[in-house]
C-alpha positions as a Markdown table, in Angstrom:
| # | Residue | x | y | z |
|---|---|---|---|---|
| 1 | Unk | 92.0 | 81.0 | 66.3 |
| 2 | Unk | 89.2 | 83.5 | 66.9 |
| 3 | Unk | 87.1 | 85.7 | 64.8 |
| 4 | Unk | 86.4 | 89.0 | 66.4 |
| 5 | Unk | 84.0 | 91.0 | 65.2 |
| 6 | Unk | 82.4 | 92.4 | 69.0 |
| 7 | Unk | 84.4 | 95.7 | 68.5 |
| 8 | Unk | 87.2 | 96.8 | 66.0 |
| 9 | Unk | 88.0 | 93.5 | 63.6 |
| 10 | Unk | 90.0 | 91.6 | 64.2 |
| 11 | Unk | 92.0 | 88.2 | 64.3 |
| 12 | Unk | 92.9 | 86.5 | 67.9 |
| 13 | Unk | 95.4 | 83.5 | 68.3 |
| 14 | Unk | 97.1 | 82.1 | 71.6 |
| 15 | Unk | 96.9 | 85.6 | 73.0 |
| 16 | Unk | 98.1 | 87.1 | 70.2 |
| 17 | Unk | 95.5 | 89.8 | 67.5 |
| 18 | Unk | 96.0 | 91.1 | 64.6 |
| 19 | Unk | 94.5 | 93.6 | 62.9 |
| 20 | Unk | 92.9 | 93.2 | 59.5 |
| 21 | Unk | 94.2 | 95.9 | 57.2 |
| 22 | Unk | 92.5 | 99.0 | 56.0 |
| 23 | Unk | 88.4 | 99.0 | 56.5 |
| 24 | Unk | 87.2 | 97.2 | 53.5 |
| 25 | Unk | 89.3 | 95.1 | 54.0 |
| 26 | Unk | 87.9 | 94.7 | 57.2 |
| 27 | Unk | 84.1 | 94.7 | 55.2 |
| 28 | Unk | 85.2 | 92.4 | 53.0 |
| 29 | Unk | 86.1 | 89.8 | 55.9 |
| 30 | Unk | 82.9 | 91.4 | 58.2 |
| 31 | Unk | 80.6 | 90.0 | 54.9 |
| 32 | Unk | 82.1 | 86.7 | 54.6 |
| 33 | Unk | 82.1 | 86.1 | 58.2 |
| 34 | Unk | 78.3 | 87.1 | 58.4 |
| 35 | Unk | 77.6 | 84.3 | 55.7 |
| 36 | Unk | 80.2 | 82.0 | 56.7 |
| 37 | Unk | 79.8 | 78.9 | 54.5 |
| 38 | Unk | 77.6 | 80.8 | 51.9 |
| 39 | Unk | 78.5 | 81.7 | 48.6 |
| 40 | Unk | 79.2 | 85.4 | 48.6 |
| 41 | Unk | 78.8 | 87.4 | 45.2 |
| 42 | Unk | 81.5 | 90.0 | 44.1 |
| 43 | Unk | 78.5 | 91.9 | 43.2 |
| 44 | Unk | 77.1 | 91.7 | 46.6 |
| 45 | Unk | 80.7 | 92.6 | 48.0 |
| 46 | Unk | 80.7 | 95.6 | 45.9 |
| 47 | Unk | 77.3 | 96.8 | 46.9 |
| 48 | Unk | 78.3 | 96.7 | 50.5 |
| 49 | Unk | 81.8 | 98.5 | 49.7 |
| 50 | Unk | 80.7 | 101.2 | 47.9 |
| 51 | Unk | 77.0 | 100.8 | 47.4 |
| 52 | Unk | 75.2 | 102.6 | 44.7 |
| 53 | Unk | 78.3 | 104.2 | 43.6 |
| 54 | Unk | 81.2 | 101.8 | 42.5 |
| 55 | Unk | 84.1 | 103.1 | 40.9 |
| 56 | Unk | 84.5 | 101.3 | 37.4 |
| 57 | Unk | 87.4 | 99.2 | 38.3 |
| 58 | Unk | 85.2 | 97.9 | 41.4 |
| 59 | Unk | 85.8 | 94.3 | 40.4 |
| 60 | Unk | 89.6 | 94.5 | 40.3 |
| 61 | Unk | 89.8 | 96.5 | 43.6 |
| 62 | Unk | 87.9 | 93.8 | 45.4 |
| 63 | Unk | 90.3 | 91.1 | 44.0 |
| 64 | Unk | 93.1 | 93.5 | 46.0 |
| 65 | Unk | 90.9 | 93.3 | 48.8 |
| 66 | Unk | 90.3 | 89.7 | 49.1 |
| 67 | Unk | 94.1 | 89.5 | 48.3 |
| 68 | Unk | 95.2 | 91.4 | 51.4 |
| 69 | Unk | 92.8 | 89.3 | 53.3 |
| 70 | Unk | 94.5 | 86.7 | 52.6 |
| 71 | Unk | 97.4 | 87.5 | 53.2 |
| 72 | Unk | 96.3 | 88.8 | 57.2 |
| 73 | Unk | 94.5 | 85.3 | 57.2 |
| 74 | Unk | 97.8 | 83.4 | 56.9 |
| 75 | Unk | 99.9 | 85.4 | 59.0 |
| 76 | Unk | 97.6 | 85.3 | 62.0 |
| 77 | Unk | 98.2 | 81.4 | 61.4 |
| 78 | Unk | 95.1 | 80.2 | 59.4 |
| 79 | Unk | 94.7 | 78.1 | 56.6 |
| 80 | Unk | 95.9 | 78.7 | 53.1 |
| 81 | Unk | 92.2 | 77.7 | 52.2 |
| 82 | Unk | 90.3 | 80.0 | 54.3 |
| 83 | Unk | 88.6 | 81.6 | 52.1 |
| 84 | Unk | 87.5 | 79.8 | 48.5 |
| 85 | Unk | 87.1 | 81.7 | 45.2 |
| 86 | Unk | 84.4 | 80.6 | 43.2 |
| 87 | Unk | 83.1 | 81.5 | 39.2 |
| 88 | Unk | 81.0 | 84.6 | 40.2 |
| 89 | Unk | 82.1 | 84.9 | 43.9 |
| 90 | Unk | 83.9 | 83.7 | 47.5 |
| 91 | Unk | 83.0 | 81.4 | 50.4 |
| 92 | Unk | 84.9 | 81.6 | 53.8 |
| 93 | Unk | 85.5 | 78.4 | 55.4 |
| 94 | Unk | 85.8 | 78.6 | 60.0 |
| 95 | Unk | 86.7 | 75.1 | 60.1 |
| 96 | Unk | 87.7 | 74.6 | 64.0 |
| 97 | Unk | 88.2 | 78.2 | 63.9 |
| 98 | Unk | 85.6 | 80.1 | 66.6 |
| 99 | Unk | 83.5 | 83.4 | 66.0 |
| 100 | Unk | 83.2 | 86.1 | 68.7 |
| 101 | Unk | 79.7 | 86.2 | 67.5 |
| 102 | Unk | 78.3 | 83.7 | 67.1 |
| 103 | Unk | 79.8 | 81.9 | 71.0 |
| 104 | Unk | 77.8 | 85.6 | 71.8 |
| 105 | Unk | 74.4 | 84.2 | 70.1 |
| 106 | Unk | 74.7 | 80.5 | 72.2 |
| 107 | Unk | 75.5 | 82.3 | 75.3 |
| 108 | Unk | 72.4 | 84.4 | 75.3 |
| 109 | Unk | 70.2 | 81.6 | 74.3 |
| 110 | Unk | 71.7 | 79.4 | 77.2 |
| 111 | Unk | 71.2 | 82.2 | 79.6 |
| 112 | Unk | 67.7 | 82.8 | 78.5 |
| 113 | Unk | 67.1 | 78.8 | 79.2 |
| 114 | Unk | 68.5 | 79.3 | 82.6 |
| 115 | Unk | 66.2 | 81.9 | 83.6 |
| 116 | Unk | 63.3 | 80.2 | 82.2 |
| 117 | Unk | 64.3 | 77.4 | 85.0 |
| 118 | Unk | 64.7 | 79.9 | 87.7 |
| 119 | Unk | 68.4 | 79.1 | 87.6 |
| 120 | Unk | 69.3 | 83.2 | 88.0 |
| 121 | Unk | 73.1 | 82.0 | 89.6 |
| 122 | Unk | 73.9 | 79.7 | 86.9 |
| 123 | Unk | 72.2 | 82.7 | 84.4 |
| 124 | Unk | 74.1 | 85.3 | 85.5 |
| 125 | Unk | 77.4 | 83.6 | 84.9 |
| 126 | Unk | 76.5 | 83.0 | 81.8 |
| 127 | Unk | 75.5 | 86.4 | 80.5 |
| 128 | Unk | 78.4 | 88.6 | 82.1 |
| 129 | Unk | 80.4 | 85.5 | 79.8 |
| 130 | Unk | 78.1 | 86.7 | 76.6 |
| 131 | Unk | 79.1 | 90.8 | 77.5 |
| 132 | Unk | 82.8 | 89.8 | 78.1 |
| 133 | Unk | 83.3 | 89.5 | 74.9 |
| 134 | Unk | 82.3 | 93.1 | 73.6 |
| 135 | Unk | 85.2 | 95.0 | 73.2 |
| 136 | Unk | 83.7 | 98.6 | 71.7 |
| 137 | Unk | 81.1 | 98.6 | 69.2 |
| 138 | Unk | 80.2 | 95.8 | 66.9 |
| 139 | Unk | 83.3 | 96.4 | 64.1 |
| 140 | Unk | 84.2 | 99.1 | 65.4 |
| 141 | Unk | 81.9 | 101.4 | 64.3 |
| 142 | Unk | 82.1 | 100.1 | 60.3 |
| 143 | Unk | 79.6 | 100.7 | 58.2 |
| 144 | Unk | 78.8 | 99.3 | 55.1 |
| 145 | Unk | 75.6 | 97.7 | 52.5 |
| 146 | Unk | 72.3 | 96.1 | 54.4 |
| 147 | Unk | 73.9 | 93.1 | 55.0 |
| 148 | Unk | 76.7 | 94.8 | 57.3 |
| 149 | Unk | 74.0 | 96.9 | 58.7 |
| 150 | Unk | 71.6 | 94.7 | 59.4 |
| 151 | Unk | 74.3 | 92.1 | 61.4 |
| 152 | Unk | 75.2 | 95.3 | 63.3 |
| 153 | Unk | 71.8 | 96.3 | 64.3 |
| 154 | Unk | 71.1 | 92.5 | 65.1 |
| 155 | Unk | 74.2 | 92.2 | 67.6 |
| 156 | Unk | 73.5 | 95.6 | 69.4 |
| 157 | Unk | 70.3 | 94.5 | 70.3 |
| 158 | Unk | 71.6 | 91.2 | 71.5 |
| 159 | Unk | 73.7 | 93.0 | 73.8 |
| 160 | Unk | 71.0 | 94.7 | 75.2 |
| 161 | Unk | 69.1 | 92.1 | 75.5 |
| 162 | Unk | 71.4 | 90.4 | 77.4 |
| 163 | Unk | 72.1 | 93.2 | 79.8 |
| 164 | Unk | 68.3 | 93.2 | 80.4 |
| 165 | Unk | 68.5 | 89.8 | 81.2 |
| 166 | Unk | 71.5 | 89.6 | 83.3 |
| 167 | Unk | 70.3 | 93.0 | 85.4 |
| 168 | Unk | 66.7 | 90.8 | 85.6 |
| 169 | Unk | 68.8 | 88.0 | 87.1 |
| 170 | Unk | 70.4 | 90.3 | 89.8 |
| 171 | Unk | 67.3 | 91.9 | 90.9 |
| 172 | Unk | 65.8 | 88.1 | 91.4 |
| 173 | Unk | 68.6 | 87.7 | 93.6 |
| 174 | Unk | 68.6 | 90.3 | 95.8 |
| 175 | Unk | 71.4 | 92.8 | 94.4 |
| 176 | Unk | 68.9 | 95.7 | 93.9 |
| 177 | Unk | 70.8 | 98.1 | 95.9 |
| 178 | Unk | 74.2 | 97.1 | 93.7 |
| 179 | Unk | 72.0 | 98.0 | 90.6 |
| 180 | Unk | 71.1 | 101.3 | 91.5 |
| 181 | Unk | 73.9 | 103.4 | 90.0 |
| 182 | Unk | 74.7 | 101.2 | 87.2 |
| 183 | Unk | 71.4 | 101.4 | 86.0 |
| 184 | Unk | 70.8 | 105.6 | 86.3 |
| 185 | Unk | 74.2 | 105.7 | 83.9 |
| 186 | Unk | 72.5 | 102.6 | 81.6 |
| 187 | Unk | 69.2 | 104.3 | 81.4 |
| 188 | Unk | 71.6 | 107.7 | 80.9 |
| 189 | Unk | 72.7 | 105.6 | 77.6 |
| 190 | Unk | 69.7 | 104.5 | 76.4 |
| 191 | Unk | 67.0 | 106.5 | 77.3 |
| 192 | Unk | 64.6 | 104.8 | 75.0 |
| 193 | Unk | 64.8 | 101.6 | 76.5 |
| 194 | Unk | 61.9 | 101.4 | 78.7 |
| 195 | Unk | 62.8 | 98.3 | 80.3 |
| 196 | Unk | 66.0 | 99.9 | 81.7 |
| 197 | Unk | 63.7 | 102.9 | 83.7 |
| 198 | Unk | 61.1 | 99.7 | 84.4 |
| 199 | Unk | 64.5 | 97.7 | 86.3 |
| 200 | Unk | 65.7 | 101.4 | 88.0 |
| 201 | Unk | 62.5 | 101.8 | 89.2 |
| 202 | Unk | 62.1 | 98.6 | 90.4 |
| 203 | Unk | 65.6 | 98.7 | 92.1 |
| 204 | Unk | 64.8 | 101.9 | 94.0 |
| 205 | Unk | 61.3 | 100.7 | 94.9 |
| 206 | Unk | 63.3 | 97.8 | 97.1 |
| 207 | Unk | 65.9 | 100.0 | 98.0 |
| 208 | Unk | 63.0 | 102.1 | 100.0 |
| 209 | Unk | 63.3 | 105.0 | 97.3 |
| 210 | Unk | 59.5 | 105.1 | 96.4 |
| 211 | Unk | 59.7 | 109.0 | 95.4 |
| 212 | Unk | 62.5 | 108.1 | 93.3 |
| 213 | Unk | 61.0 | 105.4 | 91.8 |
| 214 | Unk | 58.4 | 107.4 | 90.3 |
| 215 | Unk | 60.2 | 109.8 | 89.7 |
| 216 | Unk | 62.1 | 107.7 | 87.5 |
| 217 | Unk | 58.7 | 106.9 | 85.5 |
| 218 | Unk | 58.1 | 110.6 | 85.2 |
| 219 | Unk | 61.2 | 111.5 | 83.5 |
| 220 | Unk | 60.6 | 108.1 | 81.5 |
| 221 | Unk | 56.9 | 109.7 | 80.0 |
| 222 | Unk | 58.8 | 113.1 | 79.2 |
| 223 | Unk | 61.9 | 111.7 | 77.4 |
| 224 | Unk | 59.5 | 109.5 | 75.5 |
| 225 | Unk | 56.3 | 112.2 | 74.6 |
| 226 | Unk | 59.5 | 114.3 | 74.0 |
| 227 | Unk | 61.1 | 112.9 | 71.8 |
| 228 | Unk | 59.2 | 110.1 | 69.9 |
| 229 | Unk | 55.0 | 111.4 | 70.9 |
| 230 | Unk | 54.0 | 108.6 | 72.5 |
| 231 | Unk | 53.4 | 107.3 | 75.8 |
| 232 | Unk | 55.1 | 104.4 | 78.2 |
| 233 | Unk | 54.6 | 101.1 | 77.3 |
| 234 | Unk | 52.3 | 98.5 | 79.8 |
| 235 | Unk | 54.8 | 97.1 | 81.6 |
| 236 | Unk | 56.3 | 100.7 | 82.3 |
| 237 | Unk | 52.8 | 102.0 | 83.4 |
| 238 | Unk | 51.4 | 98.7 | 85.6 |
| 239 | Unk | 55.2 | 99.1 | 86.9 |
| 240 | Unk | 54.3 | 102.8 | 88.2 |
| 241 | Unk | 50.2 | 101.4 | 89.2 |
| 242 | Unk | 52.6 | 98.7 | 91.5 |
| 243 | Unk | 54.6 | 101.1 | 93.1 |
| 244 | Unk | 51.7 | 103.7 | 94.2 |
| 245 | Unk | 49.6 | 100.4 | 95.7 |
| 246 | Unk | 52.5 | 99.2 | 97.6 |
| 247 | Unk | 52.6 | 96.0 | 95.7 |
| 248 | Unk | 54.0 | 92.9 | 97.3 |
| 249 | Unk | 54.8 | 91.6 | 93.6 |
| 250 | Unk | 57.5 | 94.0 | 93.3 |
| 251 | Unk | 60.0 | 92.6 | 96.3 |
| 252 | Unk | 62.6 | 90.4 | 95.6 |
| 253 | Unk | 61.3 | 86.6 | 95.5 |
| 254 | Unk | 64.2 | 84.9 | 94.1 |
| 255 | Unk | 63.9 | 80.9 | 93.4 |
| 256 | Unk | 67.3 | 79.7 | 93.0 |
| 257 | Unk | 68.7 | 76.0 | 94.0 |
| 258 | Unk | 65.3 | 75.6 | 96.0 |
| 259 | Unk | 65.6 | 78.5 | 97.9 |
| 260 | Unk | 63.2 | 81.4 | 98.3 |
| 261 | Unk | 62.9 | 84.5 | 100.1 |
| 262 | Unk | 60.8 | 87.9 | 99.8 |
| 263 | Unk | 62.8 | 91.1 | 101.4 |
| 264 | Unk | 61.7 | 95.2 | 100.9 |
| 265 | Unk | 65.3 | 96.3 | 101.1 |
C-alpha cells in the first residue's frame, strides 16, 4: 500500500484509493505520516487541529479522530497495528508500506547525483518520475499547526526544485526550443523564481530570440523592484551580461554517454 500525501490525502492499494475521511482526519494522518516512527503527542496533535484555540473536549475529539483513522486504515487493507497508542500520545508504523513523499525526496537526490555526473538522459527520467507523482497540491491544500506547514512548504519547494533541475537537464540536451512555451506559462506561475526567467532566457537565446531574451530579463527586474524592492539576483544579471556579449557559454554543450556537441539553435 501507498501513502499519498502529493495532493488530496489519500490511501492507494493495487489500483485501488481511498479517501481518508473529513480533514482532520486527514491532519491527524498528514502529522503522523510526517513523523513516521516518532512518538506523536496528543497535545501536539491538538495544536495542529485547532491551534491556539481548542475546544475543551479537544482530547476526546482527537480520540474520534484517530478512531476513524483507523478504521480508513483497515479498510484500505493495512494492519490492525498501524498506528500505536502510547501513555501521552501515538506512533504510526509504514512497515513495507511506501510514502508518496518520501520515494519524492530519493528521487530528487538521485537526479541531483545524475546531473552532478553529467548523466542529463538518465536525470531526466528520473525527475519527470519524482513530478509524476504530484497530483494537485501537497494535501490538497490542508492547512494546519507548523509542523503541517512547514512539511508543506518543504515539499513545494522540492517540486520546484526539481522542475529546475529537470528543465536544466533538457536545455543540456538540446531541447531548448521544446522549452520555450512551457517555460513563459512556468515563469507565468511563479514569477518570483528567478531561475525560471534565467532558463527562458537562456532557451530563447538558443532559439535565436536575443530581443526576447532580454526582454524576458526586463520584465524579470520590474516584477521583482515591483513587487518585493529589490533587484535580480547574479546569476540573473551575468545571464543578461552573457546574452548582450554574444557568449559562447550560453549554447548548448551537452556531455552525455561521452558525447558532446555545441549548437546556437
Amino acid at each position: 500500500m501507498r501513502y499519498e500525501l502529493l495532493g488530496p490525502v489519500r490511501l492507494a492499494d493495487r489500483g485501488r484509493t481511498t479517501a481518508v475521511g473529513p480533514r482532520r482526519v486527514q491532519t491527524v494522518l498528514s502529522v503522523l505520516l510526517i513523523r513516521a516512527g516518532e512518538m506523536v503527542t496528543r497535545d501536539q496533535l491538538i495544536a495542529e487541529i485547532w491551534a491556539d484555540d481548542p475546544p475543551r473536549q479537544a482530547t476526546a475529539a482527537v480520540h474520534v479522530y484517530l478512531s476513524k483513522l483507523r478504521k480508513a486504515l483497515t479498510a484500505a487493507g493495512c494492519p490492525g497495528g498501524t498506528v500505536l497508542t502510547h501513555e501521552t500520545g501515538y506512533v504510526l508504523r509504514t512497515g513495507t508500506d511506501e510514502v508518496d513523499f518520501d520515494i519524492v525526496l530519493r528521487l530528487a537526490s538521485r537526479g541531483r547525483a545524475l546531473m552532478r555526473h553529467g548523466r542529463f538522459t538518465d536525470a531526466i527520467r528520473v525527475l519527470e518520475g519524482a513530478l509524476a507523482l504530484w497530483r494537485g497540491p501537497v494535501l490538497g491544500g490542508l492547512r494546519a499547526g507548523h509542523v503541517v506547514d512547514g512539511f508543506v512548504t518543504q515539499l513545494t519547494e522540492t517540486r520546484l526544485s526539481c522542475l529546475e533541475m529537470l528543465i536544466d537537464c533538457r536545455l543540456e540536451r538540446g531541447l531548448h526550443r521544446e522549452l520555450v512555451g512551457p517555460l513563459h506559462s512556468i515563469v507565468a506561475e511563479h514569477p518570483m523564481r528567478e531561475t525560471f526567467h534565467r532558463q527562458l532566457m537562456v532557451a530563447l537565446y538558443r532559439s535565436d530570440r536575443q530581443a526576447d531574451a532580454l526582454n524576458v530579463y526586463h520584465l524579470a527586474r520590474k516584477t521583482l523592484d515591483d513587487q518585493l524592492g529589490v533587484r535580480p539576483g547574479k546569476m540573473l544579471q551575468r545571464t543578461q551580461q552573457a546574452i548582450l556579449r554574444a557568449d559562447d557559454e550560453l549554447l548548448a554543450r551537452c556531455h552525455d554517454g561521452g558525447m558532446e556537441w555545441t549548437e546556437s539553435a
